[in-house]
LOLOLUM-853076 format. One line per 10 residues: number of its first residue (from 1); for each residue x, y, z of C-alpha. Coordinates in steps of 0.25 Angstrom, whole numbers. Layout:
// LOLOLUM-853076
NUM = X,Y,Z | ...
//
This chain:
// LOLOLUM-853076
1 = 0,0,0 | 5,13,-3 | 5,27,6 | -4,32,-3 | -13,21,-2 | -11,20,13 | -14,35,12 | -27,33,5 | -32,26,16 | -29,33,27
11 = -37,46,20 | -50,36,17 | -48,31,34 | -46,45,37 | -59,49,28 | -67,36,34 | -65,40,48 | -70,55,46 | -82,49,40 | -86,39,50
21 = -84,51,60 | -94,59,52 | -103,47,52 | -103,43,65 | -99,55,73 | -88,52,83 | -99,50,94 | -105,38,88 | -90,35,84 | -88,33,99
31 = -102,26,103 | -99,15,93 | -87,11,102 | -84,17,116 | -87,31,123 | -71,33,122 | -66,34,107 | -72,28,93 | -73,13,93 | -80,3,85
41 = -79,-13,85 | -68,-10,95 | -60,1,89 | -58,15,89 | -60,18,75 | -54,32,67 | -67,40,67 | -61,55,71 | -54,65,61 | -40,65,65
51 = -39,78,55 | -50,84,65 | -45,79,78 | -39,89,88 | -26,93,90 | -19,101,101 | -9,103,113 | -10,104,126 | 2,107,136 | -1,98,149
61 = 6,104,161 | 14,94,168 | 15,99,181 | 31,97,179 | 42,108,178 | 52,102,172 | 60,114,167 | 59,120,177 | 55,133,173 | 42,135,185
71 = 31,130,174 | 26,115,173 | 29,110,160 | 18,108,149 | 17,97,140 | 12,97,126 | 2,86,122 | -2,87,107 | -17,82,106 | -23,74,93
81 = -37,71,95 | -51,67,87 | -61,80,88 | -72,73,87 | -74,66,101 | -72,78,108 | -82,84,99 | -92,73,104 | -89,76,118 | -80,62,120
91 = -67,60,124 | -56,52,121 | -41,43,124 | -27,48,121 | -17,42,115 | -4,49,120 | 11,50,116 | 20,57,125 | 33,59,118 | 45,67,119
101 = 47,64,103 | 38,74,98 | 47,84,93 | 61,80,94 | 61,67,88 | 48,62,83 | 39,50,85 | 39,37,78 | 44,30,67 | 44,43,58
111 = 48,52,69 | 36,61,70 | 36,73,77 | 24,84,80 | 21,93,73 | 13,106,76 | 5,118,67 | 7,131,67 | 0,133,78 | 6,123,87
121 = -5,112,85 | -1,98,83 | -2,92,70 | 8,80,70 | 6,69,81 | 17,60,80 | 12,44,77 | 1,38,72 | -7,40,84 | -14,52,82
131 = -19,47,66 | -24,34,72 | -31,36,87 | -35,52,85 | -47,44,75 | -49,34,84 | -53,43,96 | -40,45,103 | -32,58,108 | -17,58,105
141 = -9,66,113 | 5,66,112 | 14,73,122 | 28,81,122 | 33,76,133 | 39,87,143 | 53,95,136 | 49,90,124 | 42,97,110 | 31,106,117
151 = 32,103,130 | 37,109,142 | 46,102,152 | 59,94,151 | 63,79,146 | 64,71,158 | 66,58,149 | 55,48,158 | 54,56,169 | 44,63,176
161 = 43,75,166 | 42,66,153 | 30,56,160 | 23,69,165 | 24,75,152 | 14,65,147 | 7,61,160 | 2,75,162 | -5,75,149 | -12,61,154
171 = -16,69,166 | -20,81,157 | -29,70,148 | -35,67,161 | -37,80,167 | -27,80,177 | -18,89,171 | -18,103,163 | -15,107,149 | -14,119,142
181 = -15,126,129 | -3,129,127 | 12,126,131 | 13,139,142 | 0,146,146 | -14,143,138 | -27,138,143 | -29,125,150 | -34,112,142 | -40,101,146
191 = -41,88,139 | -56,86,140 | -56,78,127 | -50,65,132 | -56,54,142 | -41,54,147 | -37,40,143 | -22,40,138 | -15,30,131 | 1,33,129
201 = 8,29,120 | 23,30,114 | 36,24,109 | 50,26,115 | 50,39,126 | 35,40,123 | 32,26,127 | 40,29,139 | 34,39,144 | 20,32,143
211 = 26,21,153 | 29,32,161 | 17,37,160 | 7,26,163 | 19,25,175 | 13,35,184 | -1,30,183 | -7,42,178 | -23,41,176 | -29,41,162
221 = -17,32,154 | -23,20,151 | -13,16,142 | 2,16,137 | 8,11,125 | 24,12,127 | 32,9,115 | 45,7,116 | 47,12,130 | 54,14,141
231 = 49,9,155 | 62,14,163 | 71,25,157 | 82,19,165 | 81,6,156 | 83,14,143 | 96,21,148 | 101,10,157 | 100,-6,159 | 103,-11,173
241 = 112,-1,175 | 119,-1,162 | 119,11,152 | 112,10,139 | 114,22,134 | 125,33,139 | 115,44,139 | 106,51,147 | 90,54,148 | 96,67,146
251 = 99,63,132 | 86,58,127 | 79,73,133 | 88,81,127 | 84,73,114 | 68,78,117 | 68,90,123 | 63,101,117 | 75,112,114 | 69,125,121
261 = 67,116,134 | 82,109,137 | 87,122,144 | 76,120,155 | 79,105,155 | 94,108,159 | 91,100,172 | 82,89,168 | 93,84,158 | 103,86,170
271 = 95,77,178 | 92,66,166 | 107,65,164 | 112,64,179 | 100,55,182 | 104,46,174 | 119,39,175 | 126,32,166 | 129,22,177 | 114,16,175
281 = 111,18,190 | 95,20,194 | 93,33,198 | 83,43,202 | 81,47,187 | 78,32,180 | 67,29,193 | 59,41,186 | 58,34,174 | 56,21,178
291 = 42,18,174 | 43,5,177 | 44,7,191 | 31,14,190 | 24,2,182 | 15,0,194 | 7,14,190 | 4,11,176 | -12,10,175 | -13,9,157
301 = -12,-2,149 | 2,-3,144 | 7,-7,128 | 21,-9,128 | 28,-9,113 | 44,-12,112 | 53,-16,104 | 60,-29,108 | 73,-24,101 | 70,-8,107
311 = 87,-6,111 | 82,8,113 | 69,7,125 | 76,-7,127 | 67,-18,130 | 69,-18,145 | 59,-5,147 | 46,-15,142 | 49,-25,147 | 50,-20,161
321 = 38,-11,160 | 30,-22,156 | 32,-30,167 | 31,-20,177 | 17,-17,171 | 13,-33,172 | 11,-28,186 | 4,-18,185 | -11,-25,178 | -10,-15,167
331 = -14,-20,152 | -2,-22,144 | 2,-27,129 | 15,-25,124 | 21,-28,110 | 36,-32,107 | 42,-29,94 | 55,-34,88 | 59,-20,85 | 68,-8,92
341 = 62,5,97 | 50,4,86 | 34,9,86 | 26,-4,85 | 19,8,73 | 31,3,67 | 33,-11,69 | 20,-15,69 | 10,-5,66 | -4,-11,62
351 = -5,-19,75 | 0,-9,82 | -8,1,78 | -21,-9,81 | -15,-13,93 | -13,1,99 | -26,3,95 | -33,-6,101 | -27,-2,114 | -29,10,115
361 = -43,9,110 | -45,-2,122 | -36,7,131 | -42,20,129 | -54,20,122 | -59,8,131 | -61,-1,120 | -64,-17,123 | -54,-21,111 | -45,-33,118
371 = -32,-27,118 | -30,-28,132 | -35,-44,130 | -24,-47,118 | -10,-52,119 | -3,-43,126 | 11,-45,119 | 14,-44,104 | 29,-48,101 | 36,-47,88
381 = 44,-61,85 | 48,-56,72 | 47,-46,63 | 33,-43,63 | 29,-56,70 | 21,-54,81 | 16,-64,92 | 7,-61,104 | 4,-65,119 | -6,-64,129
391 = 4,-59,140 | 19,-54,141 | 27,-62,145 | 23,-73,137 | 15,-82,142 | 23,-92,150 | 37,-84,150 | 45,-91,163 | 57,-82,168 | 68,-90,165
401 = 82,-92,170 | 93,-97,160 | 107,-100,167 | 121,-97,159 | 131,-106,157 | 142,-102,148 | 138,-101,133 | 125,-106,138 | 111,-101,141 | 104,-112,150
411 = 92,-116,158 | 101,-122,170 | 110,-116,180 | 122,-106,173 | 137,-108,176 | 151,-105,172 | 156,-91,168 | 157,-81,156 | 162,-69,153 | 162,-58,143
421 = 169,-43,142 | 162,-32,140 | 163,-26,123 | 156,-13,122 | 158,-14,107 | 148,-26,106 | 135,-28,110 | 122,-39,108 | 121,-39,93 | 137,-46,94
431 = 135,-53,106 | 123,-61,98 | 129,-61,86 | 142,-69,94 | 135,-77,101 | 142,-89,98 | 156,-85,98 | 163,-81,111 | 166,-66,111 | 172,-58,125
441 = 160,-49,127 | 148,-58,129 | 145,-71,133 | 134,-79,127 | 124,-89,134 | 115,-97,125 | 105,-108,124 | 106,-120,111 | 95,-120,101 | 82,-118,106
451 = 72,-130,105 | 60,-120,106 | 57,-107,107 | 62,-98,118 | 55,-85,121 | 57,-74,130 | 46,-65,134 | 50,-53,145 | 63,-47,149 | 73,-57,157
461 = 87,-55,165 | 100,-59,165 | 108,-61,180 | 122,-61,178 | 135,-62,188 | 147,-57,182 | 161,-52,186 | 165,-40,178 | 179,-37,177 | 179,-21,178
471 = 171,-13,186 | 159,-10,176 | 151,-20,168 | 139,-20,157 | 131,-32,156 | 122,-34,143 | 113,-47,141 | 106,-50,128 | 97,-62,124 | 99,-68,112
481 = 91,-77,101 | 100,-83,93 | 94,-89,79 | 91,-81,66 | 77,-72,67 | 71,-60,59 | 71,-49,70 | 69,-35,68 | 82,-27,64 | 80,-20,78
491 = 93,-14,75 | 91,-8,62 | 88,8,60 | 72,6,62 | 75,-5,74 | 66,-16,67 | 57,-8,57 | 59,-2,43 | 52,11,39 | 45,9,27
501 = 41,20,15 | 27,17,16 | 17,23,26 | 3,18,32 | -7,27,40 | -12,25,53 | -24,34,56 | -28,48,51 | -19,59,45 | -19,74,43
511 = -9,81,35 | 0,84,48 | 0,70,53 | 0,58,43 | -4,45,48 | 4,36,40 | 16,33,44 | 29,25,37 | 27,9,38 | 40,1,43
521 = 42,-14,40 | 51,-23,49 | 68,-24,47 | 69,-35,49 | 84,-43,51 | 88,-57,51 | 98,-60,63 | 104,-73,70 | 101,-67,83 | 93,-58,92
531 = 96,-49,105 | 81,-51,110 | 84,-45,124 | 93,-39,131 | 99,-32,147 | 110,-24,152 | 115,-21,163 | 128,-14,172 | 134,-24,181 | 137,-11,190
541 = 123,-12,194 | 122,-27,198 | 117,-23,211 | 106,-13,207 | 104,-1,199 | 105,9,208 | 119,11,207 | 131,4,199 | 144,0,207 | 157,-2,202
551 = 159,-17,199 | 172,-23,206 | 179,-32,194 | 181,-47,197 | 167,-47,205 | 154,-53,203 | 141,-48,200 | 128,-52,198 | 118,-41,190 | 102,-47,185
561 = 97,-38,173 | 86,-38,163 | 85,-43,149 | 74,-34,141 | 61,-40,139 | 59,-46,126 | 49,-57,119 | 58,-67,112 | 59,-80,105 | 71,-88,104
571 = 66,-97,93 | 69,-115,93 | 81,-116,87 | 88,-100,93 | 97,-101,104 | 96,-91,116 | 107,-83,121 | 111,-72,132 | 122,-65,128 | 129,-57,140
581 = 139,-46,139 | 144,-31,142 | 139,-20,134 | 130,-21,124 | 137,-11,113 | 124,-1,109 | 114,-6,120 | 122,-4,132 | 136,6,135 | 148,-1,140
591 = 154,1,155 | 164,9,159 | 172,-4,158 | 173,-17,148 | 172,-31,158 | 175,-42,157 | 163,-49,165 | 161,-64,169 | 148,-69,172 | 145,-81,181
601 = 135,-88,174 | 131,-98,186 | 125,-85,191 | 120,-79,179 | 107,-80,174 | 96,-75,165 | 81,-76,166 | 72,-74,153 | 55,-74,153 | 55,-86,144
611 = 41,-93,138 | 39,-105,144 | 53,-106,152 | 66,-109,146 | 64,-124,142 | 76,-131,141 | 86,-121,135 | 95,-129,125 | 111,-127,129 | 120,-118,118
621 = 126,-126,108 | 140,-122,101 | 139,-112,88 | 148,-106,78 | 158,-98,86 | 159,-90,72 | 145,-89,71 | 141,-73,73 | 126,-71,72 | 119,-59,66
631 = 109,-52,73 | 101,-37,69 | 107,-28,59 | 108,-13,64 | 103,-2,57 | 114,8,60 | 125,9,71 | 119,14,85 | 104,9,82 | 101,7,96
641 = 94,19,98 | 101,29,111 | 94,39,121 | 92,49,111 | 85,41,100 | 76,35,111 | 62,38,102
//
């Protein structure tokens, strides 16, 4: 199908839906399904004009001062919604998107920013939201989080000033807050054209700050939907006490904020920088933007999306939110794909758009369509194959303790020794890739030849004693499937996808915000392995986070840290490996120091969630020690996105 073609129709879908408006009238659009947005035979149907609807801002006072200056900071929330409920007398949802992305850097797969009129009035909304729930019923909001684009305030990167920047126009939906006309002075406003149910939504720092969010429990969320987000910021700069970056929060606000404010901001920066030490202790700073900690507050339904291969919000910030939320009672569905840091509009973009649809219909507008009844898992096991399940975890995934012997990855006790020294030059890719062939700076541990299947579903963690030889240590552990598969090219420049020429449309458009937006396909690569999950951790901080202490060389220590969560298969016929070693050359920065470390394998462990247990491991077997495998195929040099390309 052409654009034009795919054009076409959207003009006739655009025409069909003003007239069944004209027909029906939007009151009797609403009678046919709830008192709460346009629904028939279970779904909110494109009835309203998005060339009609509304379209405004309001600056939401956030009660915060963050510059400093003796004024409370105002956010700007740019509104998109249908004219005709409001028309009728009936009120309606939000969707919201609270970004910091809206005027330095853009938003999506195309990189769309707002755009205003002459007069200051928004006319591009970033995504396809707006085109596609606007017609349906729904507001769209989307935020400027505070220092950033038309708000006041500064950047606080997760803290307290970005999640009140978007909680405060929650209240304000809810009428527990005050907007205003205009950026400094005008008349009050008062959102008397919503029922105050918000869903949030986002990918990257967006998502993120919808977990933080729905973390303080704030009245009228009913739903989030974090895409590619962070649960704790201190796991996207640190791992167990490890650096994975050199930088600072401070980086990544100097990146968003807005020019005419990072004078005021001086001090924030500051405290973003000192806040957070290279050393990877847990300070003050990284227990504000903990929201897993918080995980007990959370009242909406949660929709996690992540990509399995994300090495930039690695895998570690899902997995551990959606545990801590199992406790909690709350709905929750979550899909894995087999990509980087990717939009599921991306990599799988009609389910998705259905799937989101129908939960925020159920979500928000009330609708009884069995979303909250369905599997709650999709996984991607190869390029664009999916499966499903009723729970995650699988059904029937056992924690399960593998001992290591050397060279060997067993079901029975561990013993014996190995030893590897630390190579900041190499990393997982040539770790995998030499498995078989003894190489100083890892140490392999692998099973034979599987007889069935293996897979592991949730995160694990490894337990190792080591010895280092100098005074500081990195530790790194990856698993790996070792057998040929056609995976995503994770690596490669669109991290699994390719962009395509042709467009497809996805709601209504006007002449200052299209709905169609450019296709992608899968990149696909053909590898002899795959780094399917992975931990870091510094050995400095065996004992705790809290603090790092100088290791004394010829002792012994004992560390336990976590291997991301993932959803893997190891097919019949694969074998299964752990690969330990120093640092991982673009995933983690080297000590101060290059070890040579021991590891006493009698007590040394690792324990993996593993579908039905794991059986009767076979033992490794002897291979080709010239054999050298071939995993992913990078894109580029450095694709492993850094602080200041989080989006």
């Amino acid at each position: 199908m052409t654009i034009l073609r795919i054009r076409s129709l959207a003009i006739v879908a655009t025409l069909l839906a003003a007239l069944t408006v004209s027909l029906t009238g939007p009151a009797s659009a609403y009678a046919a399904g709830t008192a709460a947005g346009p629904v028939r035979n279970g779904v909110s149907q494109p009835v309203y004009s998005y060339a009609k609807a509304v379209r405004e801002t309001v600056w939401v006072d956030t009660g915060l001062d963050g510059a400093g200056d003796g004024h409370t900071d105002r956010v700007a929330a740019d509104i998109i919604r249908p004219s005709e409920p409001a028309a009728a007398g009936l009120k309606i949802p939000v969707i919201m998107d609270a970004s910091p992305y809206y005027a330095c850097c853009g938003r999506g797969n195309e990189s769309q920013l707002k755009t205003y009129d002459a007069q200051g009035r928004p006319v591009q909304f970033p995504l396809y939201y707006d085109n596609y729930f606007v017609p349906r019923g729904y507001a769209v909001v989307l935020v400027d989080l505070a220092g950033t684009n038309r708000s006041d305030g500064c950047v606080d990167v997760g803290g307290p000033s970005d999640v009140n920047s978007a909680k405060a126009v929650v209240d304000w939906l809810n009428g527990r807050a005050t907007g205003y006309s205009a950026r400094t002075g005008g008349a009050a406003v008062k959102a008397g054209w919503t029922n105050g149910s918000v869903g949030m939504i986002g990918k990257s720092w967006d998502g993120t700050i919808a977990n933080g969010v729905a973390a303080t429990g704030v009245r009228g969320l009913k739903t989030i939907v974090p895409i590619s987000a962070i649960s704790s910021w201190y796991d996207y700069y640190r791992s167990d006490g490890a650096p994975l970056y050199s930088g600072t929060p401070a980086d990544l606000s100097a990146v968003v904020e807005t020019p005419a404010t990072v004078a005021h901001c001086a001090t924030v920066q500051q405290q973003l920088a000192a806040g957070a030490p290279y050393n990877g202790d847990w300070t003050a700073l990284w227990q504000r933007r903990d929201y897993v900690a918080s995980a007990a507050n959370v009242r909406a339904s949660v929709f996690v999306v992540h990509g399995m291969q994300d090495l930039n919000v690695r895998d570690i910030n899902f997995s551990q939110w959606w545990s801590a939320l199992a406790r909690t009672g709350v709905d929750r569905k979550i899909w894995l794909s087999q990509t980087g840091h990717v939009d599921p509009f991306d990599f799988r973009r009609g389910p998705w758009v259905d799937t989101l649809h129908s939960w925020f219909d159920h979500y928000l507008l009330g609708v009884d369509n069995g979303v909250q009844r369905g599997p709650v898992a999709d996984i991607e096991r190869a390029p664009d194959q999916w499966t499903q399940d009723r729970t995650w975890p699988a059904p029937g995934t056992v924690t399960s303790t593998l001992g290591l012997k050397p060279g060997a990855l067993t079901t029975g006790a561990g013993g014996g020794t190995a030893s590897f020294t630390d190579n900041p030059a190499r990393g997982e890719s040539d770790w995998a890739a030499d498995v078989d062939r003894s190489t100083p700076d890892k140490t392999a541990f692998t099973t034979g030849p599987l007889t069935r299947d293996l897979r592991m579903s949730g995160g694990g963690s490894v337990t190792l004693t080591v010895t280092p030889s100098t005074p500081s240590a990195h530790l790194s552990a990856v698993l790996v499937d070792l057998g040929p598969a056609a995976i995503r090219n994770y690596l490669g420049t669109g991290e699994g996808i390719t962009t395509l020429t042709t467009r497809s449309c996805w709601g209504q458009s006007t002449a200052g915000d299209s709905a169609c937006f450019l296709d992608t396909a899968a990149d696909k690569s053909q590898v002899d392995y795959t780094v399917f999950s992975r931990g870091w951790a510094d050995l400095g901080h065996y004992a705790g986070l809290g603090r790092t202490v100088a290791l004394t060389p010829g002792k012994a220590y004992s560390i336990t840290f976590d291997l991301a969560g993932t959803d893997h298969v190891v097919p019949a016929g694969h074998r299964l490996a752990l690969i330990v070693a120093g640092t991982d050359n673009g995933l983690l920065d080297p000590p101060a120091t290059d070890p040579t470390v021991s590891i006493d394998l009698a007590h040394s462990w690792v324990r993996l969630p593993l579908v039905g247990g794991p059986g009767q491991l076979p033992q490794p077997v002897r291979r080709n020690p010239a054999a050298v495998l071939r995993g992913p195929v990078a894109g580029r040099p450095g694709t492993v996105a850094r602080p200041d390309t989080f989006r």
